[in-house]
C-alpha positions, 0 to 999 in steps of 0.5 A, a space after each residue: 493607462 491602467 497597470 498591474 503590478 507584480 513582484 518578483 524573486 531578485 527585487 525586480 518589478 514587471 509592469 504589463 499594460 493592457 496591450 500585454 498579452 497577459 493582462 486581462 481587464 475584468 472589472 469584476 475578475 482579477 489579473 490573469 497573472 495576479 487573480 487575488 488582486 482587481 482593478 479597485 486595487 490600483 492606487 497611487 499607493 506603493 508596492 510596499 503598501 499594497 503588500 499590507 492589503 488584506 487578502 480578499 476572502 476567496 483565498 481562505 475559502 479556496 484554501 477551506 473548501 481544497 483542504 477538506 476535498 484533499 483529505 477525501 481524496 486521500 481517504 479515497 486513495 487507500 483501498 489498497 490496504 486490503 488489496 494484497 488480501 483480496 488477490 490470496 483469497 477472493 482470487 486464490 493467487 500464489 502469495 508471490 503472485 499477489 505481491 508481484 501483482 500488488 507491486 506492479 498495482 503500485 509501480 503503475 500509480 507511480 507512472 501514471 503521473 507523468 501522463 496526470 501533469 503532460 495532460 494538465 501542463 500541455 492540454 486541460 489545466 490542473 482544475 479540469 485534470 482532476 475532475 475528469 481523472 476523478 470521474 475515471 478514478 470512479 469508475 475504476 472502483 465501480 468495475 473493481 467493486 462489481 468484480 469482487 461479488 461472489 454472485 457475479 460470474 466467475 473466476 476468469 469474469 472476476 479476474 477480468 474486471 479487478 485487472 480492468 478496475 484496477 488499471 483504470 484506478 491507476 490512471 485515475 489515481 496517478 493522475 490526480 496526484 501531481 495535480 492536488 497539491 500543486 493546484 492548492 499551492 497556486 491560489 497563493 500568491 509569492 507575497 503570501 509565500 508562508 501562508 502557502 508553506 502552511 498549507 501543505 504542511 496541512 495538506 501533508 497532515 490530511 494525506 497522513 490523516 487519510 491514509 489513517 483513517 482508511 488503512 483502518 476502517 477499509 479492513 473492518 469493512 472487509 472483515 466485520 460486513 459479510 457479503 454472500 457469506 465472505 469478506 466484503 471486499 465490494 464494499 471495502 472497494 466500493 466506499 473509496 468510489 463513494 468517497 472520491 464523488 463526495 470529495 468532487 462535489 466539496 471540490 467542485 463548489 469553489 470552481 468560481 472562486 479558484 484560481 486556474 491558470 491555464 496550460 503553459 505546456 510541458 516542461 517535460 517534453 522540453 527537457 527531454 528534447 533538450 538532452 536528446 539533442 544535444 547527445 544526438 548534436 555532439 555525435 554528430 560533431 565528433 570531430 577533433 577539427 570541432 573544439 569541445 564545449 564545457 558541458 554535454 548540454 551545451 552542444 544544445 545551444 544551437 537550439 534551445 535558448 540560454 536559460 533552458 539549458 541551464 535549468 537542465 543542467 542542474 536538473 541533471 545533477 539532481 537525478 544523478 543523486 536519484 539512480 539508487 534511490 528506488 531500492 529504498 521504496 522497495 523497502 517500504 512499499 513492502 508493508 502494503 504486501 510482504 508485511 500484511 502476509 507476515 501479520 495473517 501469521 501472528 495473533 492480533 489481540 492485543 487484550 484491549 483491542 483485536 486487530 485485523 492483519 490489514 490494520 497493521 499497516 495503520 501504524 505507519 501513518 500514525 507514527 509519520 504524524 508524530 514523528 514529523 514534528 519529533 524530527 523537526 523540533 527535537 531530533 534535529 535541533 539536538 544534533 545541531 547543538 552537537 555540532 554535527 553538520 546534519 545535512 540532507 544527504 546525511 538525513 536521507 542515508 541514516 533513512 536508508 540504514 533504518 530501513 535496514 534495520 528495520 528489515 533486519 527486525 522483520 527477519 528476526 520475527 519471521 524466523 520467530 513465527 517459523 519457530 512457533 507453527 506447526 511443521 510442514 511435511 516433506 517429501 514422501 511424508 505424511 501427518 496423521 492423527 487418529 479421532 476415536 468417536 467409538 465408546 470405548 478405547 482403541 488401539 491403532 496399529 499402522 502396518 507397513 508393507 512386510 507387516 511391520 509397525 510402523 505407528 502404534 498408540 492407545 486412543 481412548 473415546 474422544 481423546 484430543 490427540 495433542 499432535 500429528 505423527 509423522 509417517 514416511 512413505 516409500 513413494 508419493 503414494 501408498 496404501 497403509 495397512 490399519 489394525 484397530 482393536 476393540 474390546 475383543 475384536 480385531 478390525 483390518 483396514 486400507 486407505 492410501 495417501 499422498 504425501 506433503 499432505 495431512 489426514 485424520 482418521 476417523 473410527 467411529 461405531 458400525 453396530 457392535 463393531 467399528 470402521 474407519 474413514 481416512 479424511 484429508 485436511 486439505 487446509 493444514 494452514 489457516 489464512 488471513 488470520 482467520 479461523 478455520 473449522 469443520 464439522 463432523 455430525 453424528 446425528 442421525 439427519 441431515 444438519 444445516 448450520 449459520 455461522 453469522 453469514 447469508 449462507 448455512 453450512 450442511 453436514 450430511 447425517 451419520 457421521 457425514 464430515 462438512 467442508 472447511 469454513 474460515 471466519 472471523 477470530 471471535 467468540 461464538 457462543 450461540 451458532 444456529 443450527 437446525 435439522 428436519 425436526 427441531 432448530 438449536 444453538 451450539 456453543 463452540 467457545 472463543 475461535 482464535 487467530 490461525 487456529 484449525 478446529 473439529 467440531 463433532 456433533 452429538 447427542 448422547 447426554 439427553 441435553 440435546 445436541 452439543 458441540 465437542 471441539 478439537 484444536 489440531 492447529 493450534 492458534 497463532 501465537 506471536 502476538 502481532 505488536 512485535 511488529 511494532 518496532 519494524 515499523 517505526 524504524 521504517 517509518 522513522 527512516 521515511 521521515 528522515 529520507 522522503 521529506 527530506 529529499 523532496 526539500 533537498 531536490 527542490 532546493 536544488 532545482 530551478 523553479 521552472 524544473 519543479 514538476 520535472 523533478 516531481 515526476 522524476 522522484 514519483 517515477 523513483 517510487 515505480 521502479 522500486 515496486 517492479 524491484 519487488 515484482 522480479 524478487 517476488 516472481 524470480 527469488 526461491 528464498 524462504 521469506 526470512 532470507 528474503 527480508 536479509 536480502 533486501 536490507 543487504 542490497 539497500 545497504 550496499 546502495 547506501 554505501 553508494 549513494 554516501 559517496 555520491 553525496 560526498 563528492 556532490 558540491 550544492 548549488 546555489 539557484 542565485 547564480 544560474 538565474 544570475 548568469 542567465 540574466 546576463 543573456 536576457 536584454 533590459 526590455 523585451 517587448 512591453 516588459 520594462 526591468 526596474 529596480 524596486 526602490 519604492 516606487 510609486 505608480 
């Protein structure tokens, strides 16, 4: 009779015959239950022997070939980085429309899992779950891809195919992930217990390398590539897809080799039919002649056997702790949008480098990958030579109260930023700048509606004007009476305005006499932190310029004023231009960050046509590093909680309860995105308060959360197997329970 061996937590061997119904005899193949040992291995040797054979070499290679496809996965799953920033200007959404929809994006891939593990756990397996996920995965990206083409329809066609691309990347996305992981922890066996925690120490390394590497390139694809003269959000989305096939391939080479245990069914479903009977059983028997069970899960023993319930009830224990646990991923998932729109109003150059908002978010994955191993072999071990008893629950609380801090920080530097911009104005006002292209100086004079002087300043010929003024109106609208004199002659105007809103105008020569037009900057603030201009030509053709994109801008002749165009912060020394008769370059200088700009274009010196400029909005002046200690301390306080809590939870769960608790701890992180989503959509507070908001909220939570720590008393796993052990008869079918005490075969 040939066996198999297998040993066991608690120094209990099984033995399986070939009649056991989980043996199976592939002279070429391993054991189902033990695929990294095959027949040849069977000898008189004993157990402790066999522990001391090499490893066969399709482990190291399953190891190699998941760890490389992990690290694409990981590259692949991060094109959200720019996500935020393609919803406020590719889509022109609100910015609390484009955090809610980002967030609700999110929540969705935090869902999304527990279909990933019932599919694989009840139906396909983890192998084939991944494959056919990626595949939706894909095809997700395509579709978004397609729907961020400027040439590709229109507003509602794009709208429609992100929302569609979207939600089939959440599908594809959360259901991958409860899958990789665990797929690359069952290649080892229980003897091979340290090799495995190796792995996904370097597993959790590859997700911070991915997520690296790609908060940082996807950006510079976005805003370095231009398609159809704007940001290529297609290929910022296009290249994850491209990745998730490559990262198929590399996967699917090993398919051979893996090992692939099959479904068992879904724990999941066990467990909530177990609760739901027995709260529906103990309604059912509430009478007082029924005496009273020791625990609310026991009035499910009718049904469910011994083990089960006790798993459950020290699963439920755990999610107890898990109720305020979403507030604190309401803190961090906001560096993805809330943060992101913080850095589009700040300057990223850094004098050694110049970095793009999105690349902000980069920071987080660097400062996890030292600050892991800071924890680990400095901070902690430091504490524990105080004295002090640095449990998990008090890790993950000191996490919560860093996330405060750190949005306290960000707080500070939003009010910083409001310090510094340009005022905004307010009900029934109006800014007002006045731009003198005449040759000589002109004296403005606003008129009110009795004739009295409402504004009156002496504007030289292209004087920079070194701010708005600020006029009020007695109505949303009014027409403004204009008195410009030049030289000897008085000139009468009207233009009408509205308020909230800002306006330039524009006197410029009519023969030996001057006129006027009132223009309005319908873009009083630059977005994305980019640059913003327009230009004013004052040739006597039609002037077409390229500003390095696919399209030209045109500016009608005589004085004609163009449309606003944003690009990149930069220096722009030679810009083509070209009109019917001759093509030349403009040298319009560096471009900054947040920066508005008006260029007029002239040709009065006999050079050739040349470019004046005006700054009217000034340049961000922040610089975007005072962001940097915001994140490490949020980051800080998601090493201390989110490693942390994932160790503390599974130390606390039965093994048989694991993926539950995977599940549960994902569906954490969902519902603190939709905290976000209902602040976002439903909250009239200025963004400052906001931040205050929520670090008030996460520290009353950890008020709560400390004290339901104090009172939890930890449980040893020991005692629950031990004590279902007692439940369970000496033999059960062909399985025989031997003590280990070297026993030879």
């Amino acid at each position: 009779m040939m066996l198999c061996t297998h040993r066991l937590k608690g120094g209990v061997l099984h033995l399986y015959t070939k009649h056991s119904p989980i043996y199976s005899h592939n002279s070429k193949g391993p054991c189902f239950y033990c695929p990294a040992i095959t027949p040849h291995h069977f000898t008189d040797r004993s157990v402790e022997g066999q522990d001391q054979l090499q490893r066969p070499y399709q482990m190291f290679f399953c190891s190699i070939n998941h760890f490389n496809a992990s690290i694409l996965f990981c590259l692949s799953f991060f094109a959200s980085a720019v996500l935020t920033l393609y919803f406020l200007y590719f889509l022109h959404w609100s910015e609390d429309t484009s955090t809610s929809v980002y967030h609700a994006f999110s929540s969705l891939c935090y869902f999304t899992p527990i279909l990933g593990a019932a599919i694989a756990d009840s139906w396909l397996g983890k192998f084939k779950t991944i494959i056919y996920l990626s595949l939706v995965y894909v095809l997700g990206h395509v579709i978004k891809s397609m729907g961020a083409l400027p040439i590709l329809g229109g507003q509602m066609l794009h709208t429609v195919l992100s929302m569609v691309g979207l939600s089939l990347i959440a599908l594809g996305t959360g259901g991958i992930k409860p899958c990789v992981a665990a797929f690359g922890g069952d290649q080892f066996e229980e003897k091979h217990a340290e090799e495995r925690t190796r792995y996904f120490s370097v597993f959790y390394l590859s997700i911070n390398a991915g997520s690296l590497i790609s908060t940082f390139v996807t950006p510079m694809l976005r805003g370095d590539v231009q398609c159809f003269g704007k940001d290529c959000y297609a290929l910022a989305f296009g290249v994850p897809g491209l990745l998730m096939v490559i990262a198929l391939v590399v996967f699917a080479m090993g398919s051979k080799i893996y090992r692939k245990p099959p479904p068992e069914g879904n724990i999941v479903t066990q467990v909530v039919r177990c609760i739901w009977f027995a709260i529906s059983n103990r309604l059912k028997n509430r009478s007082a002649d029924i005496p009273k069970r020791e625990h609310w899960l026991d009035w499910a023993a009718e049904k469910y056997p011994r083990q089960l319930i006790m798993d459950v009830k020290a699963l439920t224990r755990v999610l107890f702790l898990y109720i305020p646990l979403p507030m604190f991923w309401a803190l961090l998932d906001q560096q993805g949008s809330r943060w992101t729109l913080q850095a589009t109003r700040m300057n990223g150059n850094l004098g050694f480098f110049v970095l793009q908002p999105d690349q902000m978010q980069v920071l987080n994955p660097f400062l996890v990958l030292i600050f892991i191993p800071l924890f680990d072999l400095v901070i902690y071990p430091l504490v524990s030579k105080c004295g002090i008893n640095f449990t998990s629950l008090r890790k993950m609380a000191v996490g919560m109260i860093l996330a405060c801090l750190a949005f306290a920080v960000a707080a500070t530097v939003e009010i910083k930023i409001n310090e510094m911009a340009p005022p905004q104005p307010d009900s029934q006002e109006i800014f007002l700048q006045v731009l003198n292209l005449a040759d000589n100086e002109v004296k403005v004079t606003v008129l009110g509606d009795e004739n009295n002087s409402l504004l009156a300043e002496s504007v030289k010929s292209f004087q920079k004007m070194p701010h708005y003024s600020k006029l009020h109106l007695k109505t949303k609208s009014q027409n403004f009476h204009f008195q410009l004199k030049y030289h000897n002659l008085s000139v009468y105007t009207e233009h009408s305005v509205e308020e909230k809103k800002w306006y330039t105008l524009i006197i410029r020569e009519d023969g030996k006499s001057i006129s006027s037009m009132m223009v309005k900057d319908e873009e009083n603030k630059t977005t994305n932190g980019m640059t913003a201009m327009r230009f004013v030509n004052t040739l006597h053709e039609e002037l077409n310029i390229s500003l390095g994109t696919d399209t030209s801008l045109g500016v009608e002749e005589d004085y004609g004023v163009s449309a606003y165009r944003t690009v990149q912060r930069g220096e722009y020394s030679a810009v083509p231009c070209r009109t019917k008769n001759e093509d030349f370059s403009l040298n319009l200088g560096l471009l900054d960050f947040g920066a508005a700009y008006l260029f007029v274009i002239t040709n009065s010196t006999g050079q050739g046509p040349q470019a004046w400029k005006m700054e009217y909005i000034p340049a961000n002046k922040m610089s975007i590093a005072w962001q940097l200690p915001q994140y490490a301390l949020v980051t800080a306080g998601e090493v201390m909680f989110s490693v942390t809590g994932l160790e503390f939870s599974y130390s606390q769960a039965p093994s048989s309860m694991k993926s539950v608790l995977q599940a549960a701890w994902l569906l954490t992180v969902a519902v603190g995105n939709i905290i976000v989503l209902i602040v976002a959509q439903f909250s009239s507070l200025v963004q400052w308060a906001e931040f205050i908001l929520f670090s008030c909220l996460l520290l009353v939570v950890c008020l709560i959360f400390s004290i339901m720590g104090y009172y939890y008393v930890p449980i040893k796993l020991e005692d629950i197997q031990g004590s279902a052990d007692k439940q369970i008869p000496q033999i059960q079918g062909n399985m025989i329970n031997l003590e280990t005490k070297k026993t030879k075969l």
